[in-house]
N, C-alpha and C positions, 0 to 999 in steps of 0.2 A: 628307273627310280633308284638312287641313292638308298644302301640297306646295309643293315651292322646283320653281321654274320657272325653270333657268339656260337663256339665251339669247345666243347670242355670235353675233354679226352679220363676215359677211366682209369684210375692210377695203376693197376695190375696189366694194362694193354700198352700204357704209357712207358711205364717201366721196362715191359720187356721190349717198345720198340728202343729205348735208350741204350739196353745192353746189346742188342743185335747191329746199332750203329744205325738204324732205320727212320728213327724219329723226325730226326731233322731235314734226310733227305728227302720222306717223302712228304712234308709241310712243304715241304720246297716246289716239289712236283705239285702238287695241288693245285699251290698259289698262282706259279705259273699258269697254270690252266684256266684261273678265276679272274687274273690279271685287277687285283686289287685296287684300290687309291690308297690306301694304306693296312697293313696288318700291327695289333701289337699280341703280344704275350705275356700273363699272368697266372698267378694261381686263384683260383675263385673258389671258394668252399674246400679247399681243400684238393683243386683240380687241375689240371693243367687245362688253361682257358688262351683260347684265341678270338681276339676283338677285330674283324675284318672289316672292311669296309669297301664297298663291291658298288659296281653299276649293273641292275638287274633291268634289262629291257624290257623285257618278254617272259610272260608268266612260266612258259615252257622253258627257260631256261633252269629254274631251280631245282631239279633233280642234278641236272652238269654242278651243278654248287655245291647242293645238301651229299648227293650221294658219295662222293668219292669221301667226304668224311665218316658216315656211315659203315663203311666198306671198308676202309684202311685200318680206323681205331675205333669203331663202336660207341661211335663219340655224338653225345647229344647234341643236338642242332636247333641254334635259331635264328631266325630270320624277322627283322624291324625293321621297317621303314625307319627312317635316319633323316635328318636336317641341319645344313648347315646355317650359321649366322643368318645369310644373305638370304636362305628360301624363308629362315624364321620371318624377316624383314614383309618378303612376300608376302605372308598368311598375316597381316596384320588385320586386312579384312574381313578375315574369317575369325581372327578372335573377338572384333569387334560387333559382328554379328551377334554371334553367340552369347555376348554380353544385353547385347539389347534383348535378346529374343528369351536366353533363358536364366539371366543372372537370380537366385534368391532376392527377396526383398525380405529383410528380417523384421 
């Protein structure tokens, strides 16, 4: 399954991996390791945030994901199912379901 991997890094852990030269390499190493379909990078609240975007097979794999962010920068994790254009196309069934079944009537 298709999953957005946000990761927001704490500015004080952030920082010091910036000044030790660490920062970049070990996002790098990670990524590698997660083998992405895309990563971006932002600031979210005030945070150093990463928008991943990962193929997760197997329920057991999310510790090889969540933890090495954990471990590296103390950095909050989460994990959403995700959808592209074409699965949205998919699930048309199931919104239309859901309309029938449990739309308000005002």
């Amino acid at each position: 399954m298709r999953c957005m991997l946000k990761v927001s890094i704490p500015t004080d852990i952030g920082n010091e991996r910036v000044i030790d030269g660490g920062l970049s390499r070990t996002i790098e190493s990670i990524l590698n390791d997660i083998k992405p379909e895309a990563a971006y990078f932002a600031e979210e609240q005030g945070l150093r945030t990463g928008f991943i975007f990962c193929n997760v097979k197997d329920e057991s794999q999310i510790p090889a994901i969540a933890e090495p962010w954990f471990l590296a920068f103390n950095a909050r994790v989460e994990l959403h199912p995700a959808m592209t254009v074409d699965d949205l196309k998919k699930a048309a069934s199931g919104f239309e379901k859901s309309v029938r079944e449990y739309k308000r009537v005002a």
